[in-house]
C-alpha positions in Angstrom: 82.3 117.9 69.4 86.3 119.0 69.7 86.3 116.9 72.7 85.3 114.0 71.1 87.5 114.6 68.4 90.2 114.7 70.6 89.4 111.4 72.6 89.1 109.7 69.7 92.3 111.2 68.2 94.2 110.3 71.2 93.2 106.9 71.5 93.6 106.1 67.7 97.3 107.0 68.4 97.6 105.2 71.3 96.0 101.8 69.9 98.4 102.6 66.5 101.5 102.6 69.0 100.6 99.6 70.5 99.4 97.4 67.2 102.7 98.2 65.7 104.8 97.3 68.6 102.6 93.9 68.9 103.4 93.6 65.1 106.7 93.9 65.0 108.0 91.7 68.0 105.4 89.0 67.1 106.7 89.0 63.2 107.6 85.4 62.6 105.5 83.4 64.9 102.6 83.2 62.5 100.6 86.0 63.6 100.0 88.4 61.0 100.2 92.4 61.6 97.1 93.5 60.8 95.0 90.3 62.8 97.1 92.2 65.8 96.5 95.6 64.8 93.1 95.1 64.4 92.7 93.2 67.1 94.0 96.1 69.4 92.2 98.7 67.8 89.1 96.7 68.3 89.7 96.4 71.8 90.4 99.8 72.9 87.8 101.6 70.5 85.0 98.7 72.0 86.7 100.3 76.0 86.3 103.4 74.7 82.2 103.3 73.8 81.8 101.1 76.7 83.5 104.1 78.7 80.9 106.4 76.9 78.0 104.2 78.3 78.8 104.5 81.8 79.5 108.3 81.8 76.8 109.6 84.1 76.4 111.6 86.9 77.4 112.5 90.5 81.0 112.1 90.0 81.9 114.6 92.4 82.4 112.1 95.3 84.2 109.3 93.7 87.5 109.4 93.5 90.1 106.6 91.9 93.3 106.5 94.1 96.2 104.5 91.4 99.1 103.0 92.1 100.9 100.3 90.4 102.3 98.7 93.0 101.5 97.0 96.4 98.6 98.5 98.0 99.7 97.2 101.2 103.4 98.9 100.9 102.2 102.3 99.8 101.2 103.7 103.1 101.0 107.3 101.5 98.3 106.7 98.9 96.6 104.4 102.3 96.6 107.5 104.0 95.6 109.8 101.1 92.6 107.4 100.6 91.3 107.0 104.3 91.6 111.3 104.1 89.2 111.3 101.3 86.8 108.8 103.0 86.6 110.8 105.9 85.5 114.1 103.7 82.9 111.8 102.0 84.0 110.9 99.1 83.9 107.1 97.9 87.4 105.8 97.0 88.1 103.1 94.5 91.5 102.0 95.4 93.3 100.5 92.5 96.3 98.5 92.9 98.7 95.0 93.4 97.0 93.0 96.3 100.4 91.1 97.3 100.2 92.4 101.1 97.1 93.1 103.3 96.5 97.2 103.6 95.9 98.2 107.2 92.8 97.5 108.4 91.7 100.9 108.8 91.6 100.7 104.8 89.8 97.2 105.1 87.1 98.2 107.2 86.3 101.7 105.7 82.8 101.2 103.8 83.7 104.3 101.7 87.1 103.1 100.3 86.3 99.7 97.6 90.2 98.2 96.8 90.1 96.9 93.1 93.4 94.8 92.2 95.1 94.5 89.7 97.8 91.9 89.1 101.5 92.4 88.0 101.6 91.9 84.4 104.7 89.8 82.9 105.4 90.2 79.2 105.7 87.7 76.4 109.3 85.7 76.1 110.8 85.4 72.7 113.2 82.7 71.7 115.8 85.0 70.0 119.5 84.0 71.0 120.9 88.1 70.6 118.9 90.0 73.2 115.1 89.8 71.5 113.7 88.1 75.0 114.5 90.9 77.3 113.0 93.7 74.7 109.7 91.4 74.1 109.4 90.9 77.5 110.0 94.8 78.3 107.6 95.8 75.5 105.0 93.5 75.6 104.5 93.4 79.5 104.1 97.7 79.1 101.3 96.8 76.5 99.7 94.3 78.2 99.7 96.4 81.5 98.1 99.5 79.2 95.2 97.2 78.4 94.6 95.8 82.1 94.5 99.3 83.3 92.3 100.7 80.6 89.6 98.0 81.2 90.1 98.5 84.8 89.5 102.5 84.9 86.8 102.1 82.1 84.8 99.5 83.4 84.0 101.8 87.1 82.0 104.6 87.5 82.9 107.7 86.3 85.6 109.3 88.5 86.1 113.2 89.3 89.3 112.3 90.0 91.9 109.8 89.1 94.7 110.3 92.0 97.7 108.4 91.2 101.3 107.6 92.7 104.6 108.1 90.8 106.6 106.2 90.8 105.8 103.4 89.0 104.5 106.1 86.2 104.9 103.5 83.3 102.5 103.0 81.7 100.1 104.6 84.4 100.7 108.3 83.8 99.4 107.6 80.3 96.7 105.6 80.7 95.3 107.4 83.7 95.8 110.9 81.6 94.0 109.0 78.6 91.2 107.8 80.7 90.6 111.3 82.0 90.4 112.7 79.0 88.2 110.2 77.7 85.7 111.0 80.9 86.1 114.1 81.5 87.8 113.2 85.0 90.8 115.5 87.1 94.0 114.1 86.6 96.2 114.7 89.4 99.8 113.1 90.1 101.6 113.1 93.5 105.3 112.3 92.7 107.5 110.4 95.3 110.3 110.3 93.1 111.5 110.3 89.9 111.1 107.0 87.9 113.5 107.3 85.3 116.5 108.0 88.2 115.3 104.8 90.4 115.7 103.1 86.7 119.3 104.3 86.3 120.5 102.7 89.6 120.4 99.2 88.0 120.7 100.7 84.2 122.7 103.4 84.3 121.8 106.9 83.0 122.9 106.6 79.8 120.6 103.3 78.9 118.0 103.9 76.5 114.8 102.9 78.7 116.1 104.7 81.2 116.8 108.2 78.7 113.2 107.2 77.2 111.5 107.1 81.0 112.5 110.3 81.3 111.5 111.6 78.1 107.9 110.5 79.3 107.6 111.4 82.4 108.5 114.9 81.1 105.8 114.4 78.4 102.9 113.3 80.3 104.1 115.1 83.7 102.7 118.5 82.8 99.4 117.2 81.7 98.2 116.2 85.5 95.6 118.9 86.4 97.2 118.9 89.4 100.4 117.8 91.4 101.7 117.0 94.9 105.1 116.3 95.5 107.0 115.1 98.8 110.0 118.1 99.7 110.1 122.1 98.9 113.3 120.4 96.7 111.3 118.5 94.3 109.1 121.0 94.0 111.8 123.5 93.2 112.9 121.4 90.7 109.5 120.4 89.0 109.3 124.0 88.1 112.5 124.7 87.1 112.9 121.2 84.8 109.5 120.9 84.0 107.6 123.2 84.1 105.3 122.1 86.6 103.4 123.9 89.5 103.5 121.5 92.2 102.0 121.5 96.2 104.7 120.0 98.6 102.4 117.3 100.5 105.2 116.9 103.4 104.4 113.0 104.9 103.5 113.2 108.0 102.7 110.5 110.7 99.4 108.9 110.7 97.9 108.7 114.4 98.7 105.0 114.8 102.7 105.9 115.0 103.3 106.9 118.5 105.0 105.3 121.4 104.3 101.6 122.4 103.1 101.7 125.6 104.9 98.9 128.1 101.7 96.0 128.1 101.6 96.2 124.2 105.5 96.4 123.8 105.1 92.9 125.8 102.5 91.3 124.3 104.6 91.9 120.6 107.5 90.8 121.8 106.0 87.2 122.8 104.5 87.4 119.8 107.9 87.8 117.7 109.8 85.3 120.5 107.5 82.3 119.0 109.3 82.7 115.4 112.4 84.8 115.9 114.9 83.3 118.6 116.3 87.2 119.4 112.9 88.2 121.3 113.5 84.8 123.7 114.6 85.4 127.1 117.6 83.4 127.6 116.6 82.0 131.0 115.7 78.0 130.9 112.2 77.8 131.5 111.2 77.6 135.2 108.1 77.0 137.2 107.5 81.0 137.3 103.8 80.2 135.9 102.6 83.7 136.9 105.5 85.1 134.6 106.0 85.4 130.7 109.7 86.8 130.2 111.5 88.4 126.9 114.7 89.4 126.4 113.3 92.4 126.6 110.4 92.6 128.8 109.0 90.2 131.8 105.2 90.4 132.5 103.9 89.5 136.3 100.7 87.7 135.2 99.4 88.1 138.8 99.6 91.7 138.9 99.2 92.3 135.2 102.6 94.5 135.1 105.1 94.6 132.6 108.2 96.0 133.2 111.4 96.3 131.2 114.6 94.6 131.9 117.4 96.3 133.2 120.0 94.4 131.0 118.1 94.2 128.0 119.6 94.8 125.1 119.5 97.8 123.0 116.2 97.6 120.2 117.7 98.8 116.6 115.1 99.7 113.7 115.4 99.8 110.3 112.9 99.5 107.4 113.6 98.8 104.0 112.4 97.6 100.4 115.2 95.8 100.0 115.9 97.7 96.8 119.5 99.3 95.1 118.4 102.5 96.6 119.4 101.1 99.9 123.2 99.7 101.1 122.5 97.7 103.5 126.0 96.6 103.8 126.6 99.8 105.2 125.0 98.9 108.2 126.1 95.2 107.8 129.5 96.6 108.3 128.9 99.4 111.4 127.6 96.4 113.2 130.9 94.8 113.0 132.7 97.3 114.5 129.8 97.9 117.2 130.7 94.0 118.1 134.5 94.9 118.0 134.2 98.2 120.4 133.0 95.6 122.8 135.6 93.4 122.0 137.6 95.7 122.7 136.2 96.4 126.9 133.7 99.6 125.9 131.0 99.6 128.2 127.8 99.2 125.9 124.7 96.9 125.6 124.4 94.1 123.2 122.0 95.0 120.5 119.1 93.5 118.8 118.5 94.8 115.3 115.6 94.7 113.6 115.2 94.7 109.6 111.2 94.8 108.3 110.7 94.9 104.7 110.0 92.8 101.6 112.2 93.4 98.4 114.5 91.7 95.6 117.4 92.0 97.4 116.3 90.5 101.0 118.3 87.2 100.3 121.4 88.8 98.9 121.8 90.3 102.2 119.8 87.6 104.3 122.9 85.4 103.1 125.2 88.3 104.2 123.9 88.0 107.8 124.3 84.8 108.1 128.0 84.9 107.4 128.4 87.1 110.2 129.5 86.1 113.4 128.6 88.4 115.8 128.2 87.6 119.7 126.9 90.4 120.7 124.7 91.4 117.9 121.5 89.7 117.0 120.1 90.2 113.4 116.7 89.4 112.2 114.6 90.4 109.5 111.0 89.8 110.0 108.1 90.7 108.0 105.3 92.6 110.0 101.9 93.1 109.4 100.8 96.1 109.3 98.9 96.7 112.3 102.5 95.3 114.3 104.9 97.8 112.6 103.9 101.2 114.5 104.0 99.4 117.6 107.3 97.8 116.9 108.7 101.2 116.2 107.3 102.5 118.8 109.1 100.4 120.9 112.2 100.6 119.6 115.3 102.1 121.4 117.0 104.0 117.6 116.2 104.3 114.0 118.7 103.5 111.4 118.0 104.9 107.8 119.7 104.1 104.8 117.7 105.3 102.2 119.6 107.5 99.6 116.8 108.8 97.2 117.8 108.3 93.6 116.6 112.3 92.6 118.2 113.6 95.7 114.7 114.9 95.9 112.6 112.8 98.0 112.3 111.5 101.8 112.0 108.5 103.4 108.4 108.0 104.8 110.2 105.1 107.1 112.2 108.4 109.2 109.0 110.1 109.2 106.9 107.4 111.0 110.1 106.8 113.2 109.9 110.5 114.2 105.7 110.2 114.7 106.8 107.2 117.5 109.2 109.5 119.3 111.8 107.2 117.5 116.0 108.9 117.3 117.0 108.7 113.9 120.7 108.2 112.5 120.2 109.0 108.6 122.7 108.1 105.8 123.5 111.6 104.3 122.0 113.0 100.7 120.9 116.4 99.4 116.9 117.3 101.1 117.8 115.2 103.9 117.9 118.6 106.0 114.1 119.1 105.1 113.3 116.2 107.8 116.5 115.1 110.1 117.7 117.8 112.1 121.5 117.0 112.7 122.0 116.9 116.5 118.4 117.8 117.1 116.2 114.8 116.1 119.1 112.5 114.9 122.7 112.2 113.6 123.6 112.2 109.9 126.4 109.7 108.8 127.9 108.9 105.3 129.8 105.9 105.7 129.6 102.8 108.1 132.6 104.1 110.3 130.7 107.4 111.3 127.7 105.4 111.6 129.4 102.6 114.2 130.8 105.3 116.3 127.0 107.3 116.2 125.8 104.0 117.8 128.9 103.7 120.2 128.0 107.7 121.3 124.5 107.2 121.6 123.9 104.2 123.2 126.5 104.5 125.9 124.5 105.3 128.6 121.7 102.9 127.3 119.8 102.4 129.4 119.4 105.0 131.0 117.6 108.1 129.2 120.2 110.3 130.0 123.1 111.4 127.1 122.4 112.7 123.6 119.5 110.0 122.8 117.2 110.7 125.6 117.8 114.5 124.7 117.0 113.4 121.3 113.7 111.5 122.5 113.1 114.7 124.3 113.1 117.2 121.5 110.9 114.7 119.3 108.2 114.7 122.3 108.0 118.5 122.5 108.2 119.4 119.0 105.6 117.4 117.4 104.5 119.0 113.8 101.6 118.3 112.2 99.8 115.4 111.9 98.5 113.3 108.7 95.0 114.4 108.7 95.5 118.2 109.1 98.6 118.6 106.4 96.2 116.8 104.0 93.1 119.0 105.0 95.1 122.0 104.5 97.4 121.2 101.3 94.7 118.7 99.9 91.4 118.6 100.1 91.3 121.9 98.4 92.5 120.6 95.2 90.0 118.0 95.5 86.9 119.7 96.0 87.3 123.2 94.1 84.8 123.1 91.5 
């Protein structure tokens, strides 16, 4: 009876919240305040009897993975739900649909993907700022709703496994829905929302101050939490109050490296779209061979083999969001064409850029203004079955990724590091926890370091003698963990304790 006191409490406050936020920024247009309030209350007391309905049980195997985002670009939360299909437990995988997932998520029978779609709010017509609130406000209510009809209408979960960030509104919602069925709430933090907010708002805005009032709130009422470095879970405690499990990413089994036929067979895939895979001879009557710039295959023989003067394959991976200076690299690259302007000895260099993000054509236009000769920029969009084998054919990493907290890592260095892949990571504070200066990679903080890291590395290219080949070396021999076992060990018995 207390529980149901509670639920009900919690949701009348909840559905209170939201009529009078509806009410007030829909005052004038002819819709009164209590039609709205009522009709919210309505709709999340009807969500919350229908949620009453469907409790039954043989919940211990279903498990709701959450994220509000792009299923397909949250290869963590992929990985966490292929781990719990293959322990037996049926994952309903909640999230934006806007790219495909890999297709071991696809063909898994045990793992059902539900999307959900990106809400946008409601615009006002106010002259003095009352658009960009409405739209702020009403897109969190409206994105409250979706959820809760989403998480209410499925089968009763034991767990609702969710990704932060984006936490807003979905560490609420998922909390309320687990209190309403009697679900495990657990939260495995990436970041910190509120700080990936203040790089566009500033810390002293007020969404940005009130983000971080409730991700304090509703943090500490996750049953359980993962988090991504010892450094975040240091300060979860400390700042928090939270008791967290550091859930270290590790490679899946897909990165590795490319061997030479598949390397090939990519590269003539990418020379039909993107001119800087083409081989530069004229096409000639060699019907028995297929050529790259950097591979040529003897069709007769079946044999690929890897050109002598190719140039130099440079990786990087990005969201294209503020988190990330890609002009850093922009600008390293200019004096990487200048050094061989200048009569240093080093390969040209293709350089790759995968990603999707809002800032892709700022810095697509960037590119283009460059005029490089003996640097080839392109920025490609893979599918996800094409991206481990790219990087695992790729000559160096480059990482730009400065984490907003100074608390998280990149999962792009990690997979790098799975493929045998040399890193050279911009500096910040964990970055220690993963790149081992002089060991696995080079750390750099501006774009002059950087272009002479590239000048150091790649002079011997390509040969695999010099500091990268030792590099490549000490990745080979001092592989760590894999995906599977670090979740087996740190995971799975959060999951199934009873």
């Amino acid at each position: 009876m207390a529980t149901r006191c509670t639920c009900t409490a919690s949701l009348a406050v909840f559905a209170l919240i939201a009529a009078l936020l509806i009410a007030f920024y829909t005052a004038g247009s002819g819709v009164t305040c209590s039609a709205v309030s009522l009709t919210v209350v309505t709709v999340l007391v009807s969500l919350w009897l229908w949620s009453l309905r469907r409790r039954n049980g043989g919940t211990d195997r279903r498990v709701c993975v959450l994220v509000l985002g792009d299923i397909g670009r949250s290869p963590r939360m992929q990985y966490h739900a292929l781990s719990l299909s293959k322990h037996g437990y049926n994952v309903t995988f909640v999230g934006f649909l806007d790219t495909k997932p890999h297709q071991d998520v696809l063909r898994e029978e045990k793992i059902s993907i539900v999307p959900i779609i990106e809400v946008k709010g409601v615009r006002g017509n106010w002259k003095h700022g009352g658009p960009k609130i409405l739209t702020y406000v009403t897109k969190v209510i409206l994105q409250c709703l979706q959820l809760l009809h989403v998480l209410l209408k499925m089968e009763t979960q034991s767990h609702i496994l969710m990704q932060n960030p984006p936490g807003l509104p979905s560490i609420a919602v998922a909390w309320l829905v687990c209190v309403l069925r009697g679900s495990r709430f657990v939260i495995d933090w990436h970041n910190y929302g509120y700080t990936v907010m203040a790089l566009s708002h500033g810390q002293t805005h007020p969404l940005v101050r009130l983000a971080k009032w409730y991700e304090h709130f509703f943090g500490p009422l996750a049953t359980h939490n993962l988090c991504v470095t010892n450094a975040m879970k240091v300060d979860l405690q400390k700042n928090w109050g939270i008791k967290a499990t550091t859930l270290y990413d590790r490679p899946a089994s897909i990165f590795r490296e490319t061997p030479l036929k598949l390397q090939h067979e990519l590269f003539m895939r990418l020379a039909k779209a993107y001119p800087q895979f083409q081989s530069k001879e004229s096409e000639e009557v060699e019907v028995q061979v297929e050529r790259t710039v950097f591979s040529v295959c003897d069709l007769a023989g079946d044999t690929v083999t890897l050109r002598t003067e190719r140039p130099a394959l440079l990786l990087s991976s990005t969201s294209w969001t503020e988190d990330e200076d890609f002009s850093v690299l922009l600008t390293a690259l200019e004096e990487y064409e200048g050094f061989i302007g200048g009569g240093a000895s080093l390969p040209s260099l293709v350089c790759v850029i995968t990603g999707k993000g809002p800032q892709k054509e700022h810095y697509r236009k960037l590119i283009d203004s460059l005029h490089l000769e003996h640097v080839k920029i392109c920025t490609p969009w893979l599918e996800a079955e094409d991206y481990p084998v790219l990087l695992g054919s790729a000559d160096l990493g480059v990482c730009l990724h400065k984490s907003s907290s100074g608390l998280d890592l990149p999962m792009k260095v990690v997979d790098m590091f799975g493929c045998c892949l040399p890193v050279c990571a911009i500096h910040f504070n964990c970055l220690h926890e993963l790149v081992k200066h002089e060991e696995n990679g080079l750390i750099f903080r501006d774009s002059r370091e950087l272009a002479e890291q590239l000048k150091s590395l790649l002079s011997e290219f390509p040969g695999s003698g010099g500091r990268l080949g030792v590099f490549r070396r000490n990745l080979r021999t001092s592989r760590g963990q894999r995906w599977d076992d670090n979740w087996d060990q740190n995971v799975l018995p959060l999951i199934s304790a009873p």
